[in-house]
N, CA, C and O atoms as a Tinker XYZ file with bonds, in Angstrom:
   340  protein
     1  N    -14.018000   -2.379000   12.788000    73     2
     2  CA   -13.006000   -2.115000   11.782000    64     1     3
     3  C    -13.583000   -1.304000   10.623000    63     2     4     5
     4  O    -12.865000   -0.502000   10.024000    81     3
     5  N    -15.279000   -1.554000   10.185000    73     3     6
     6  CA   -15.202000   -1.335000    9.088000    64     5     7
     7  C    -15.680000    0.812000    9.576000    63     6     8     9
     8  O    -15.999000    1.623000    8.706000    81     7
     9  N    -15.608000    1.034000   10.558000    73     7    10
    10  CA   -15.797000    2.638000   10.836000    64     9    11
    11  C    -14.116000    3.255000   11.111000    63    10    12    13
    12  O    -13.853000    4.351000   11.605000    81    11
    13  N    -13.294000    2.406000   10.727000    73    11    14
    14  CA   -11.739000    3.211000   10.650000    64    13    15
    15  C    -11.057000    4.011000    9.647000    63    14    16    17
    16  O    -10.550000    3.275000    8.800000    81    15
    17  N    -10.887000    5.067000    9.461000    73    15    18
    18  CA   -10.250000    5.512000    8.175000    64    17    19
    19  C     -9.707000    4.423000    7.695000    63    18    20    21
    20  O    -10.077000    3.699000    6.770000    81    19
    21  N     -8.122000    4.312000    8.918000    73    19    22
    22  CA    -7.211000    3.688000    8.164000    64    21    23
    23  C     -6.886000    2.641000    9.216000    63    22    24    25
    24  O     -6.808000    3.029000   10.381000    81    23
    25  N     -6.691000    1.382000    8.944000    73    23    26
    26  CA    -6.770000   -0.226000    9.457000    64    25    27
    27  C     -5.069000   -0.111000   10.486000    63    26    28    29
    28  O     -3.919000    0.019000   10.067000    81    27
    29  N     -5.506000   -0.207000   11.658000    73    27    30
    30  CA    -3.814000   -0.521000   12.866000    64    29    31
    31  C     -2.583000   -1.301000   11.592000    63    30    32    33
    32  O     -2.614000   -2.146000   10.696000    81    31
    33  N     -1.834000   -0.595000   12.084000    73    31    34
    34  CA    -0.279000   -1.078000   11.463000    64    33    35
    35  C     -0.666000   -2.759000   11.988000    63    34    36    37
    36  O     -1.101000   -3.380000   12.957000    81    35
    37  N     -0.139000   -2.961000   10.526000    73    35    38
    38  CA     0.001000   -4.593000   10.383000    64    37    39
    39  C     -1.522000   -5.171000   10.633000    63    38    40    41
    40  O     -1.265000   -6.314000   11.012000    81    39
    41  N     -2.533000   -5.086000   10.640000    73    39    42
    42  CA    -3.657000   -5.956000   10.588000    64    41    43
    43  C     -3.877000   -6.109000    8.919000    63    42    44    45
    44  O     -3.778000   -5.311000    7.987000    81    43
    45  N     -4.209000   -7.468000    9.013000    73    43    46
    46  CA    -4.885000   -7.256000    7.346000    64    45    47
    47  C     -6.179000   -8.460000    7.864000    63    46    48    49
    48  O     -6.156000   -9.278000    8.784000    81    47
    49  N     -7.318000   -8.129000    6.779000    73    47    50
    50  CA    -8.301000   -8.913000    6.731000    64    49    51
    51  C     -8.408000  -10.265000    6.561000    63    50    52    53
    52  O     -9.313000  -10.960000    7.022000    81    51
    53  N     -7.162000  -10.771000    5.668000    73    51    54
    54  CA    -7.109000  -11.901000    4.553000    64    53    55
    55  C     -6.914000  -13.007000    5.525000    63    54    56    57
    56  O     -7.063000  -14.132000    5.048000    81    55
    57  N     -6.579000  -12.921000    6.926000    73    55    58
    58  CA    -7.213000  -14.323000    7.522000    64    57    59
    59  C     -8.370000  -14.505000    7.866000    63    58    60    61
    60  O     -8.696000  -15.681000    8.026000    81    59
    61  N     -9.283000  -13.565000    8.075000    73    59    62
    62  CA   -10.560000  -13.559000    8.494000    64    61    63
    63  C    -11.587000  -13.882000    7.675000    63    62    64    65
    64  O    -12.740000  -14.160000    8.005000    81    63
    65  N    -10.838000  -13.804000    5.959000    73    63    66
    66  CA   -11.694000  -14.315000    5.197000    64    65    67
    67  C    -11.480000  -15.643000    4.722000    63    66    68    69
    68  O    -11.586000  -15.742000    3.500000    81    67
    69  N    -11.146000  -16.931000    5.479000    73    67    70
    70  CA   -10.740000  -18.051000    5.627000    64    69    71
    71  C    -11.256000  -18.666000    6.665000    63    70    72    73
    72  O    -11.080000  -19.857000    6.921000    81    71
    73  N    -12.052000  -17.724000    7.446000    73    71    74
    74  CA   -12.620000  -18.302000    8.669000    64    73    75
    75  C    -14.327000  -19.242000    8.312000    63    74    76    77
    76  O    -15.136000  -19.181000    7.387000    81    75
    77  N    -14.255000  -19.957000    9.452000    73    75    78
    78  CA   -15.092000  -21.343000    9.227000    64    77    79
    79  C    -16.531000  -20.666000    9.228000    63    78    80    81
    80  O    -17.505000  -21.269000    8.779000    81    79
    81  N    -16.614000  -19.423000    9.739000    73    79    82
    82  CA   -17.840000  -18.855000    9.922000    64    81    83
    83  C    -18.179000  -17.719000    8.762000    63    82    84    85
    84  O    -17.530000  -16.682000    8.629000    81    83
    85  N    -19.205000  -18.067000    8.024000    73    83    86
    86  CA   -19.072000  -17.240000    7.014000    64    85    87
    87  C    -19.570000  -15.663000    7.102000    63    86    88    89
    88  O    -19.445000  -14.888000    6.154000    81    87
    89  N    -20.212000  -15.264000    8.507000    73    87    90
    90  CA   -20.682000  -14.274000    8.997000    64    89    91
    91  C    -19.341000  -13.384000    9.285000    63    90    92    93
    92  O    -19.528000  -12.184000    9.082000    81    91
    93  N    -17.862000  -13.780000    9.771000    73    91    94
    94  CA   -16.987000  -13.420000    9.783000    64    93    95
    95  C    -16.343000  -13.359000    7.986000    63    94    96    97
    96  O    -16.007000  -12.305000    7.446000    81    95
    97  N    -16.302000  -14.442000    7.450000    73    95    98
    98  CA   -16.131000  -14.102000    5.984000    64    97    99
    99  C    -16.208000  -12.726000    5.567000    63    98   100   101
   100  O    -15.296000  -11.928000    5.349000    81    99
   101  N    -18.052000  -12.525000    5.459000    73    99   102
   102  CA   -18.440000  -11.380000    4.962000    64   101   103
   103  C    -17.801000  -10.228000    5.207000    63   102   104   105
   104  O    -17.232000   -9.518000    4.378000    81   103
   105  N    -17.940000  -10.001000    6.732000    73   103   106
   106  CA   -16.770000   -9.162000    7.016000    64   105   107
   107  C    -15.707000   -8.574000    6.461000    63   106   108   109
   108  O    -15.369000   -7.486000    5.994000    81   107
   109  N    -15.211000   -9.850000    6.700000    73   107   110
   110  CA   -13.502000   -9.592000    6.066000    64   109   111
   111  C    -13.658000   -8.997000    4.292000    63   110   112   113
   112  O    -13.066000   -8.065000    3.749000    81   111
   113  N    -14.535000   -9.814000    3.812000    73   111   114
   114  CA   -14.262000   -9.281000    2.519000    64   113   115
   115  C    -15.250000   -8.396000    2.485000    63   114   116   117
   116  O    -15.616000   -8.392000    1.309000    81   115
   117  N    -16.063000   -7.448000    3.245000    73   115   118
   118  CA   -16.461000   -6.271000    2.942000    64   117   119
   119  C    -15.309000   -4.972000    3.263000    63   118   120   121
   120  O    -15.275000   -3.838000    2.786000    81   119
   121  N    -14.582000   -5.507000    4.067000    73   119   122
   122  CA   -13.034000   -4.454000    4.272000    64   121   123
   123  C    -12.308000   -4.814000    3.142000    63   122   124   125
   124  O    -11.864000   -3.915000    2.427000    81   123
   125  N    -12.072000   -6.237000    2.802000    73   123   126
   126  CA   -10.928000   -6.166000    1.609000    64   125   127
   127  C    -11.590000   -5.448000    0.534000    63   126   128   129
   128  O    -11.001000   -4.467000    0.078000    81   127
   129  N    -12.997000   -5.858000   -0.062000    73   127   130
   130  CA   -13.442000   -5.155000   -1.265000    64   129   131
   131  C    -13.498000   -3.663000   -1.611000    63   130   132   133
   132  O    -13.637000   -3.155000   -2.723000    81   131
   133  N    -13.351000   -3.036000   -0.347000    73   131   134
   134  CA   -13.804000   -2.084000   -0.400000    64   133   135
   135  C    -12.169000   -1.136000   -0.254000    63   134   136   137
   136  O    -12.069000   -0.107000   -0.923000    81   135
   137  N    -11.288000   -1.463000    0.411000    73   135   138
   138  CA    -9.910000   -0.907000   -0.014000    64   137   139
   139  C     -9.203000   -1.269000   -1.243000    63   138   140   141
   140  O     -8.845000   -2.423000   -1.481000    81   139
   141  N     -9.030000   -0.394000   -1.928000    73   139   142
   142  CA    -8.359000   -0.357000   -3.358000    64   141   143
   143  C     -6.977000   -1.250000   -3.288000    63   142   144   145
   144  O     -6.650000   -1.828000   -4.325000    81   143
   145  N     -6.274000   -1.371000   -2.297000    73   143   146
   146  CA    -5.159000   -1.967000   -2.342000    64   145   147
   147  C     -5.454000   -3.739000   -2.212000    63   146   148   149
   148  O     -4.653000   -4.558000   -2.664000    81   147
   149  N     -6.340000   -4.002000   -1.733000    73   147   150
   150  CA    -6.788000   -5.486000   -1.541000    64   149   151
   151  C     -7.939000   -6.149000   -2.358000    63   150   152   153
   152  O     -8.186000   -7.319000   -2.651000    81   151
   153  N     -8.458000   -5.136000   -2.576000    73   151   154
   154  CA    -9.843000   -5.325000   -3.519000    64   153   155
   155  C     -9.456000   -6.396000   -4.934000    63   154   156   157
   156  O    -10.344000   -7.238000   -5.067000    81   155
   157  N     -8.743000   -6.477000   -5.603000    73   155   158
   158  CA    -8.083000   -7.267000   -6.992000    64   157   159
   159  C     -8.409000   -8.698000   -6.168000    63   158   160   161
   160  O     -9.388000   -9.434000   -6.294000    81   159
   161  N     -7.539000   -8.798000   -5.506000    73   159   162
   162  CA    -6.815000  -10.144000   -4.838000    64   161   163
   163  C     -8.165000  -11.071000   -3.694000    63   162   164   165
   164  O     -8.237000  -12.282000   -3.487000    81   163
   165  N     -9.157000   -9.853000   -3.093000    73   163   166
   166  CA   -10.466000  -10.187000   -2.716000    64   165   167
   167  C    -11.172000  -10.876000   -3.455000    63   166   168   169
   168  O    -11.696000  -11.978000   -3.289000    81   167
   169  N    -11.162000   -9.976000   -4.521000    73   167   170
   170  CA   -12.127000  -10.574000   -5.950000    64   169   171
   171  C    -11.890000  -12.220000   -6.387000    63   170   172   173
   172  O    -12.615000  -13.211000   -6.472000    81   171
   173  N    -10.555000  -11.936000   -6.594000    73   171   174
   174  CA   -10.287000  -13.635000   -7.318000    64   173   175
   175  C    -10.497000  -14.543000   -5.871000    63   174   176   177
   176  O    -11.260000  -15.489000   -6.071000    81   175
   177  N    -10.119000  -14.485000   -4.819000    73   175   178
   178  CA   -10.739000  -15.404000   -3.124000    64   177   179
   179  C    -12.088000  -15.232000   -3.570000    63   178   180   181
   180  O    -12.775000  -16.068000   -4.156000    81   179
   181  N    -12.251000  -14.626000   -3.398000    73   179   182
   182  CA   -14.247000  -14.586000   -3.046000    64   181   183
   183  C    -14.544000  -15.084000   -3.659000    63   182   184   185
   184  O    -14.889000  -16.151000   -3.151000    81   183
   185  N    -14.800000  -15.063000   -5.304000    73   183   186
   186  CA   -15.575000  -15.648000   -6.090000    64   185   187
   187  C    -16.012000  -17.780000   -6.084000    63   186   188   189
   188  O    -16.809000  -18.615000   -6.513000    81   187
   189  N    -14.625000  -17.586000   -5.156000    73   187   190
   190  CA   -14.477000  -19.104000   -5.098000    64   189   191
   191  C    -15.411000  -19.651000   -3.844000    63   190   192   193
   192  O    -15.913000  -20.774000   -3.808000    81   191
   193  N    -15.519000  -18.828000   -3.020000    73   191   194
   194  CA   -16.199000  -19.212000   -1.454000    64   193   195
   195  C    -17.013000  -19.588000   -1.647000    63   194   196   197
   196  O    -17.432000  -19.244000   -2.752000    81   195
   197  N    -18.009000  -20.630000   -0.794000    73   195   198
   198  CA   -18.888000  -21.432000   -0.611000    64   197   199
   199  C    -20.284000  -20.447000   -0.225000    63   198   200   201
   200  O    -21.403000  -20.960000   -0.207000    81   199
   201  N    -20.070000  -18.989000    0.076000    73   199   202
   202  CA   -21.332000  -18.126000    0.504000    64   201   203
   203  C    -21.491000  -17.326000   -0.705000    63   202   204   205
   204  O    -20.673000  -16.575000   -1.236000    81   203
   205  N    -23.067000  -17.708000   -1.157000    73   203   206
   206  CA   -23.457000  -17.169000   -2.064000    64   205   207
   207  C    -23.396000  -15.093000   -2.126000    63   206   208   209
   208  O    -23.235000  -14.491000   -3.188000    81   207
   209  N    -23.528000  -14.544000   -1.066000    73   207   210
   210  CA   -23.222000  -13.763000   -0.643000    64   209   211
   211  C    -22.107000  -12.893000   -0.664000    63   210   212   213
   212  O    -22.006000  -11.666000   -0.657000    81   211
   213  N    -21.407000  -13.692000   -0.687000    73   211   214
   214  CA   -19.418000  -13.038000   -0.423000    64   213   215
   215  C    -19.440000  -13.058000   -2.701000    63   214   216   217
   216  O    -19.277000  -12.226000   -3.593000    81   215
   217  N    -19.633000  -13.998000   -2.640000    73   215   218
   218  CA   -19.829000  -14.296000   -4.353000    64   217   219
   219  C    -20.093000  -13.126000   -5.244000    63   218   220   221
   220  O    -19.384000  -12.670000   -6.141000    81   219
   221  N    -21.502000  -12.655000   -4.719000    73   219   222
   222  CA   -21.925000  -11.463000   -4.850000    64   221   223
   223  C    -21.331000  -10.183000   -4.858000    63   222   224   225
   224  O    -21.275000   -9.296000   -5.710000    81   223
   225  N    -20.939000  -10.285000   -3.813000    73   223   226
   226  CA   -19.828000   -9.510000   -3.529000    64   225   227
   227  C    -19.116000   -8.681000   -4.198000    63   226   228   229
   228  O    -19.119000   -7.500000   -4.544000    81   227
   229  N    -18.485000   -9.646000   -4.291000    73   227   230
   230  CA   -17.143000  -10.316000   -5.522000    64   229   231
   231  C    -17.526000   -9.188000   -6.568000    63   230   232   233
   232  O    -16.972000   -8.151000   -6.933000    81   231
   233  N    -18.918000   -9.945000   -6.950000    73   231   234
   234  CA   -18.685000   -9.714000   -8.559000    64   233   235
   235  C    -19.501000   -8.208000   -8.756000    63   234   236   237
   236  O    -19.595000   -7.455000   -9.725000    81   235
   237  N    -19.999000   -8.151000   -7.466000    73   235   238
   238  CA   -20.515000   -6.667000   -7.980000    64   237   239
   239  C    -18.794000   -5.452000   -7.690000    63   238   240   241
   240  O    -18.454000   -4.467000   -8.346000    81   239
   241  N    -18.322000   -5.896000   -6.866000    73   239   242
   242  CA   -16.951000   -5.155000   -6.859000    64   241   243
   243  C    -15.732000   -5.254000   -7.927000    63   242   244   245
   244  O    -14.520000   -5.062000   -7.835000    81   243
   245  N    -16.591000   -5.636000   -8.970000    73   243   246
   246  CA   -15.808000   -6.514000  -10.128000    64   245   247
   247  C    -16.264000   -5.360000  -10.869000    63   246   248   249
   248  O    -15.476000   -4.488000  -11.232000    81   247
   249  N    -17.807000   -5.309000  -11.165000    73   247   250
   250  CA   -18.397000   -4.820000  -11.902000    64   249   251
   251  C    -18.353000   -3.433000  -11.401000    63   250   252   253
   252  O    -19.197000   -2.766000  -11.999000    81   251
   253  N    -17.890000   -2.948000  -10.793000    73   251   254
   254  CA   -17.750000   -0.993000   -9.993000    64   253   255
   255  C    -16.360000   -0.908000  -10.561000    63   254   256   257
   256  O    -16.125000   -0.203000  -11.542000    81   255
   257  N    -15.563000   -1.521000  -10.037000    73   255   258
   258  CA   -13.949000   -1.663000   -9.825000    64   257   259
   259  C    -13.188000   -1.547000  -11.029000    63   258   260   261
   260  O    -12.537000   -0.653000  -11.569000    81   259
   261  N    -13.502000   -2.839000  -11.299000    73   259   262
   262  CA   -12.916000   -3.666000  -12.885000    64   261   263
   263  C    -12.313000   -4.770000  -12.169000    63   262   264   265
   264  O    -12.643000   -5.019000  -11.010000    81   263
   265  N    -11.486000   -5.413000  -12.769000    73   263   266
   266  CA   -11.292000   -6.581000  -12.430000    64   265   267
   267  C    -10.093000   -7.332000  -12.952000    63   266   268   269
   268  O    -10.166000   -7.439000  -14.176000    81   267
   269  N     -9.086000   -7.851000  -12.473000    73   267   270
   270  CA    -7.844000   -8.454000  -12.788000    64   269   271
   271  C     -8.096000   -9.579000  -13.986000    63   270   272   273
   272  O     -9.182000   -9.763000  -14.536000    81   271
   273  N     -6.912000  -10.264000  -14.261000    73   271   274
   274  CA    -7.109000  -10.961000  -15.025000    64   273   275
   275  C     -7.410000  -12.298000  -14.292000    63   274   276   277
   276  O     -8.473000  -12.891000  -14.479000    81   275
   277  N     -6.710000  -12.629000  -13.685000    73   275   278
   278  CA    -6.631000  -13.731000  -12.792000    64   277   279
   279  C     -7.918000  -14.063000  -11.808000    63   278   280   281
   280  O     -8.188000  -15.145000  -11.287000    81   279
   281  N     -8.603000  -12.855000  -11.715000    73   279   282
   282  CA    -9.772000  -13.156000  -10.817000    64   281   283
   283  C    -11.066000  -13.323000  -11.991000    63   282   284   285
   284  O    -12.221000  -13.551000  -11.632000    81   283
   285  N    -10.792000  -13.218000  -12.981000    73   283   286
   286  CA   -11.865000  -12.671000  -14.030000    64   285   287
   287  C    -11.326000  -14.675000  -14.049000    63   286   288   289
   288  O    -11.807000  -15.262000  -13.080000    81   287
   289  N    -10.641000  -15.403000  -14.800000    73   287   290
   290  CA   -10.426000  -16.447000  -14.636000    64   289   291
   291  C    -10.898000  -17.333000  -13.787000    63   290   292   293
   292  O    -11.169000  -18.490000  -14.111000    81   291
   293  N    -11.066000  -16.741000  -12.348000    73   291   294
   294  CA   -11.205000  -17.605000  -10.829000    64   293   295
   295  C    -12.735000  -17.276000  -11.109000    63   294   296   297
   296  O    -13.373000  -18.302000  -10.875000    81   295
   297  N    -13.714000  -16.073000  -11.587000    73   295   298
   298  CA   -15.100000  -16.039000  -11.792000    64   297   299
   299  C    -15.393000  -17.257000  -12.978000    63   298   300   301
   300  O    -16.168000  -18.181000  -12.732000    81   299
   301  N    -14.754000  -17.150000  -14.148000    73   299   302
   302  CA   -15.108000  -18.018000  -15.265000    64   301   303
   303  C    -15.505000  -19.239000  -14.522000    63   302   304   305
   304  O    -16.706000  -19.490000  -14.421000    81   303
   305  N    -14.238000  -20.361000  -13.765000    73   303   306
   306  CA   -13.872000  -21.103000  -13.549000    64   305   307
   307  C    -15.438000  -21.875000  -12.305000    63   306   308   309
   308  O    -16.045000  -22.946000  -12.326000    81   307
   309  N    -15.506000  -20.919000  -11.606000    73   307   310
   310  CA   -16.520000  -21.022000  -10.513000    64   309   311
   311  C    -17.996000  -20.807000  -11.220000    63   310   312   313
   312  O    -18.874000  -21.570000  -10.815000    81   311
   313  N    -18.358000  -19.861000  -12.220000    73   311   314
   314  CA   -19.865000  -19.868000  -12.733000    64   313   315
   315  C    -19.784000  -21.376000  -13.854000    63   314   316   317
   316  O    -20.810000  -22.054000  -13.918000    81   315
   317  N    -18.888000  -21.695000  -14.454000    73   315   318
   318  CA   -19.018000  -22.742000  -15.462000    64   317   319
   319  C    -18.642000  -24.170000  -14.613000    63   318   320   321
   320  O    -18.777000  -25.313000  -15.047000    81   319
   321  N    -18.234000  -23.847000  -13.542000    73   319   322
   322  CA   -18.311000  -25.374000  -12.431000    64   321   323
   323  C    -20.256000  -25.528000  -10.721000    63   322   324   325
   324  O    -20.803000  -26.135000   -9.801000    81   323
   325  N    -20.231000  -24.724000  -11.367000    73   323   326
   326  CA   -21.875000  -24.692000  -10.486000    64   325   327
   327  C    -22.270000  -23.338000  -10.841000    63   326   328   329
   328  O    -21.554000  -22.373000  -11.111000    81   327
   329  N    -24.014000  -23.477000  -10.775000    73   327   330
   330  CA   -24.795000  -22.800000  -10.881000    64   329   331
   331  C    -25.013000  -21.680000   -9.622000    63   330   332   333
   332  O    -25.308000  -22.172000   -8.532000    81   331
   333  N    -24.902000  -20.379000   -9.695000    73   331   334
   334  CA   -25.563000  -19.640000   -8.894000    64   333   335
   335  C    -26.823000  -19.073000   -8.453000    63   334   336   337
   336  O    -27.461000  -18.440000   -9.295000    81   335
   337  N    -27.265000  -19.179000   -7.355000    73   335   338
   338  CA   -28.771000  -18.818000   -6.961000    64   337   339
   339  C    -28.800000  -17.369000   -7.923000    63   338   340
   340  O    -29.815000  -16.674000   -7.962000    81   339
């Protein structure tokens, strides 16, 4: 997926980044972060996930991007409830 211009009618990532395997996670939210139309809504999911990694993510696509209000909230919420490596 991630060598396609443009993603098959009707697929979207956003179940794949719910999946139990976080190797699939990454995935998914390296396609959502990286399309402008999903990227906002990535940001505020990710930051919350259990992979330090996807986290990362997140916040460096925060920090390129900019960043919603609501996900800037979902970051607060997650660095002031546990510590990050």
């Amino acid at each position: 997926m991630a060598r396609l211009e443009t993603w098959p009618e009707g697929f979207s990532a956003f179940p794949y980044a719910k999946h139990p395997d976080p190797r699939v996670r990454r995935e998914a939210y390296a396609l959502l972060l990286r399309d402008g139309g999903t990227r906002a809504q990535a940001i505020a999911l990710a930051v919350a996930d259990t992979d330090e990694r996807i986290v990362r993510a997140a916040l460096n696509a925060a920090l390129e991007a900019g960043c919603r209000r609501d996900a800037l909230r979902a970051e607060h919420q997650r660095l002031a409830r546990e510590r990050l490596g």
